[in-house]
N, C-alpha and C positions, 0 to 999 in steps of 0.2 A: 614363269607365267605371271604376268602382272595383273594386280588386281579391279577389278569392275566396280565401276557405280553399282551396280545392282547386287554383288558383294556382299552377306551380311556384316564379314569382318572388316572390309572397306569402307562402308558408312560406321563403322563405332571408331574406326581411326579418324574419320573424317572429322566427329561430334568430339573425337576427347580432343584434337586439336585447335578444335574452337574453343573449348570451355577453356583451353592450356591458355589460349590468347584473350578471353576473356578476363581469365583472373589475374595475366598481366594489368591489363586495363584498369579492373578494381582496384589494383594494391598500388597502381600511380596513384589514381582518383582518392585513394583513402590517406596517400604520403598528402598530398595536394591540400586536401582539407585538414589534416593535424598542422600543417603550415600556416595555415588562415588561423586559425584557430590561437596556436604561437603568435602571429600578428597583430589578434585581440586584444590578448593578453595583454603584451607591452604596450598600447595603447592605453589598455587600462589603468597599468600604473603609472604609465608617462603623468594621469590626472592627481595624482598624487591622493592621501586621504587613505580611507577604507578601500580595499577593493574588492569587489562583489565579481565574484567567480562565476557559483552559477545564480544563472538567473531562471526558475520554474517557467514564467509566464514565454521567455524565448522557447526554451525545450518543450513546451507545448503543442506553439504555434507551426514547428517544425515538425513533430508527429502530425497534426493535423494535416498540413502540408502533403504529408507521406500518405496518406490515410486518402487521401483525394487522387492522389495518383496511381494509388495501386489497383491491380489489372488482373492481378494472380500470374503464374498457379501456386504459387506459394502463398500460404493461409494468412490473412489481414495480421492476425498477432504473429507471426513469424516473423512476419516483414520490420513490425514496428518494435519486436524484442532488438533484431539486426540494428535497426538503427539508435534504439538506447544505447546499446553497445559501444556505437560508434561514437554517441556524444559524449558518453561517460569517458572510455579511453583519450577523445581529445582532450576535455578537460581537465584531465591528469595530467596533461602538460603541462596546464596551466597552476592547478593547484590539485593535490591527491584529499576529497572528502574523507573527514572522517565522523560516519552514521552511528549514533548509539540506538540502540534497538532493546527491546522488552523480550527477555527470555534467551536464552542459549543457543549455540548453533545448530541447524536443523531446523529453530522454530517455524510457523507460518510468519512473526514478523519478520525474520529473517530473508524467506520468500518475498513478503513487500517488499523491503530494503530493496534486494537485488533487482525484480522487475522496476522500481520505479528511480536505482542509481546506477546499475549495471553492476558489471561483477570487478569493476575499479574499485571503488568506493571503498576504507578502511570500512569495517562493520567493529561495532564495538557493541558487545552482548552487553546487559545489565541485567541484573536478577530482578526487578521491580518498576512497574511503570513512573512512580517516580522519579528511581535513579536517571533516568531517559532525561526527565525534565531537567533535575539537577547538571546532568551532564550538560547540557546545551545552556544552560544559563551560567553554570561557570565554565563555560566555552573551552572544556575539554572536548567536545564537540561540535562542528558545523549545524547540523541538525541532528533530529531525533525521529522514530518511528513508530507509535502507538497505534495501538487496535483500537475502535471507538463502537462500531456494532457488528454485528452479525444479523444475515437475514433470516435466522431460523430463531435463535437466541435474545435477541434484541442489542440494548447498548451495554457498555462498557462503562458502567458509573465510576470507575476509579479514574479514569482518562477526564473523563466531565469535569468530577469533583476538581483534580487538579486544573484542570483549564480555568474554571473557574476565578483562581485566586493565582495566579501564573504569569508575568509580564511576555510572555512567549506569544508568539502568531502563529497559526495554520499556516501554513505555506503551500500546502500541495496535501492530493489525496490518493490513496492507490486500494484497487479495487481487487480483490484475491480470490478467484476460486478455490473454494477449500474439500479436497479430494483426502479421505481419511483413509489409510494402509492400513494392514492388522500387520504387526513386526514382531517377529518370535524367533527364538531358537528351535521350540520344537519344530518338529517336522510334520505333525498335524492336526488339525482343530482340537481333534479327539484328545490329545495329550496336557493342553492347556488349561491352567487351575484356575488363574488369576488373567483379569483382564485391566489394565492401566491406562488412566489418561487421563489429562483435564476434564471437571464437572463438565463442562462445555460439551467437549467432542464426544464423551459418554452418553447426552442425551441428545447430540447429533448421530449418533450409531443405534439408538436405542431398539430399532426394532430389528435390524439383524443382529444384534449381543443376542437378544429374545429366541430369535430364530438359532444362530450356531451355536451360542455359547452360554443358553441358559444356563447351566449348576455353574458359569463361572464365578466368582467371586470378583464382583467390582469395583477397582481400585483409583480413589479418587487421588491425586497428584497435580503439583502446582503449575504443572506447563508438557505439553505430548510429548519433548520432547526429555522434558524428564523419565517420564515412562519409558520410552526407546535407551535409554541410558541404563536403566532397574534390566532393561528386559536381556541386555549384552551378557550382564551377573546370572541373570533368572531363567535358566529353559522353561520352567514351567508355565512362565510369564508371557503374556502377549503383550503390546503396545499398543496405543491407537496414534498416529504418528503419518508426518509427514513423507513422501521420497526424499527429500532431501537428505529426513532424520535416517531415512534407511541407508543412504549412503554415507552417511559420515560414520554411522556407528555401527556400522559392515551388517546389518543383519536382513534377512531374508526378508521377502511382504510374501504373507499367506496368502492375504485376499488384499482385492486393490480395488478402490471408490467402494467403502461400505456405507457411507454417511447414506442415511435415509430420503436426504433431500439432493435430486441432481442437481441444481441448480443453489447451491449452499454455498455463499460468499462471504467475506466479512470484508469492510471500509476498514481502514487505516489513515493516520491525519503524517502528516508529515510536519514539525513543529518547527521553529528557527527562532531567530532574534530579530529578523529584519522583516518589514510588511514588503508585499507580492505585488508589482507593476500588474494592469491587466492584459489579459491574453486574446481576449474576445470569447472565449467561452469559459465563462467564471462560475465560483459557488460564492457565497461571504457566510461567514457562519458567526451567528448575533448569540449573546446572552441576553436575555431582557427579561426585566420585573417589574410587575405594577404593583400598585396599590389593592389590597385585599378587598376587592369589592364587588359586589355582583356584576356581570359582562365584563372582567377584567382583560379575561382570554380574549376577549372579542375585540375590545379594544388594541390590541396590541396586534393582532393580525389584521385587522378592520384599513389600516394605510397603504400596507402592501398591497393589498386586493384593490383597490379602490386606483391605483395605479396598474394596474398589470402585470406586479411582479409575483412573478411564481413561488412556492412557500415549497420546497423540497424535501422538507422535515422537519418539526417538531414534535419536542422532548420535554417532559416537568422532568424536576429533581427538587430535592427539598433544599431549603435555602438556607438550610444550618443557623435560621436566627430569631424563630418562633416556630411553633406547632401550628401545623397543618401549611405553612407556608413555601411558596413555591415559587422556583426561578426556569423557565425555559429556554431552553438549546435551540434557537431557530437555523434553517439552514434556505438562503434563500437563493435564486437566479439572478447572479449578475455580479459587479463587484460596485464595491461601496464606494469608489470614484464615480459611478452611473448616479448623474443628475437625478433619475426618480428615487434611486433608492436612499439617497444622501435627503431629499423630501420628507421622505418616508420615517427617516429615522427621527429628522428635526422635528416632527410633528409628533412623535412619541413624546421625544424628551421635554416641548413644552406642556402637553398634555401631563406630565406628570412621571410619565413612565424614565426606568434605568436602564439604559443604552448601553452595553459594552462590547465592540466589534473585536469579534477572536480572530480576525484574518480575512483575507480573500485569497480567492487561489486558482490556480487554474484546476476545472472540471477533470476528472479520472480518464485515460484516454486506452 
């Protein structure tokens, strides 16, 4: 007896037969563009010179792209992790990156890394933010990957401090929800003596430690995912730790998103050798210093405003070259090719003020 449209088993052969010829379709379409892509390539170096692989401000502009035509039902970040994916793997055609990143595998920057290079990209751990920098200026690596704030936390002065004195550029920035695991061997709260993780994520946990795990004893530690490392050795031990960290170093999650704050992110800069074409939606991220005077601040924002450009962020830090004095981290709308903000800067620097542009980049997507 042959089967009926109306059929439940008839319509699911009907649907996996479509989806069979659909993902035909895709994996031409995907052969099709790693071929353009190879194309590029030899283009690129037919110009002879340096050749510049990837370029931020295009991979941008193509997310954005992506971002304008999606429809669903597949969730907007779905869609746009799919196609990092897919630029990363082309570009390994062309050239395989290799990222050094701040802290071990498992870390959250290791998390950035991969949302903003895909899971091509060489990842190259370094135990310290400035190894990151060293790596990438002795061009042991393409780029680098640093943490710069947190929204609960605030900034990352050690990132600042080096940017500051650093011939490196911003290039790109990636933006991280940070969802914090408890990772233990024991088998329950109740069992756990010690609790481990970076100062950081300890007082991003702080009021459920309070809640489950008051008598625990709080263990501060130089990166989460060192904690999830102690805790493989330590049954008694908990972690405060990534998924990731949970899967690479096989260990259970008791509890999952304990961090205090739902909505708990941290920025990450993404750092290179070479300045960023614009994309059409930019950040530029300034040092500037004036002169120790009363309305100094005022002066130094007073250009921007007075043109229209939006001031996204600033930051003091002290300027390592008298007491009480202070250099700011501005973070403005636009890139520093835009005729107003190239105004804006010139009119600093004859006023007096010190101008140094740490990048432009394209906006976190």
């Amino acid at each position: 007896m042959s089967k009926r449209s109306d059929d439940p088993e008839w319509r699911l052969d009907e649907y996996r037969a479509r989806i069979d010829a659909l993902d035909e379709q895709i994996q031409e379409l995907l052969a099709e563009r790693a071929r353009a892509a190879q194309e590029i390539a030899q283009i690129k170096q037919s110009r002879g010179g340096e050749t510049v692989f990837y370029r931020p401000e295009r991979e941008r502009q193509v997310l954005a792209k992506v971002r304008a035509r999606h429809q669903g039902p597949l969730p907007e970040e779905d869609v746009l992790r799919i196609f990092r994916e897919i630029m990363g793997a082309c570009l390994a055609l062309e050239h395989t990156l290799t990222v050094a990143y701040f802290g071990p595998e498992g870390s959250f920057t290791e998390g950035a890394l991969r949302k903003h290079f895909g899971g091509t990209a060489e990842a190259l751990p370094v135990a310290t933010i400035a190894e990151v920098f060293r790596a990438v200026t002795a061009k042991t690596a393409d780029f680098g990957v640093v943490p710069v704030e947190n929204s609960a936390e605030g900034i990352v002065g050690h990132t600042h401090d080096l940017l500051m004195r650093s011939p490196l550029v911003i290039v790109g920035e990636v933006v991280l929800r940070v969802h914090h695991q408890l990772l233990s061997r024991s088998a329950t709260l109740g069992e756990i003596k010690q609790v481990a993780a970076h100062p950081q994520a300890l007082a991003q946990c702080r009021e459920w430690i309070d809640h489950h795990l008051r008598d625990c004893e709080q263990v501060a530690v130089s990166n989460n995912a060192e904690a999830a490392r102690r805790a493989v050795d330590e049954p008694r031990l908990a972690a405060i730790a990534s998924r990731e960290a949970a899967a690479h170093w096989g260990l259970p999650i008791l509890a999952s998103n304990i961090e205090d704050a739902p909505d708990n992110a941290t920025r990450f800069f993404v750092i290179g050798r070479n300045p960023v074409g614009p994309s059409g939606q930019d950040k530029t991220s300034l040092l500037l210093t004036a002169p120790h005077t009363p309305g100094s601040l005022h002066a130094l924002i007073e250009p921007f405003a007075r043109r229209g450009i939006s001031l996204l962020r600033i930051e003091s830090r002290p300027a390592r070259r008298g007491l009480w004095e202070y250099v700011f981290f501005v973070d403005v709308a636009g890139h520093e090719k835009d005729p107003a903000i190239q105004e804006a800067l010139a009119e600093l620097e004859r006023g007096g003020g010190v101008v140094r542009r740490l990048g432009s980049y394209p906006q976190a997507i």
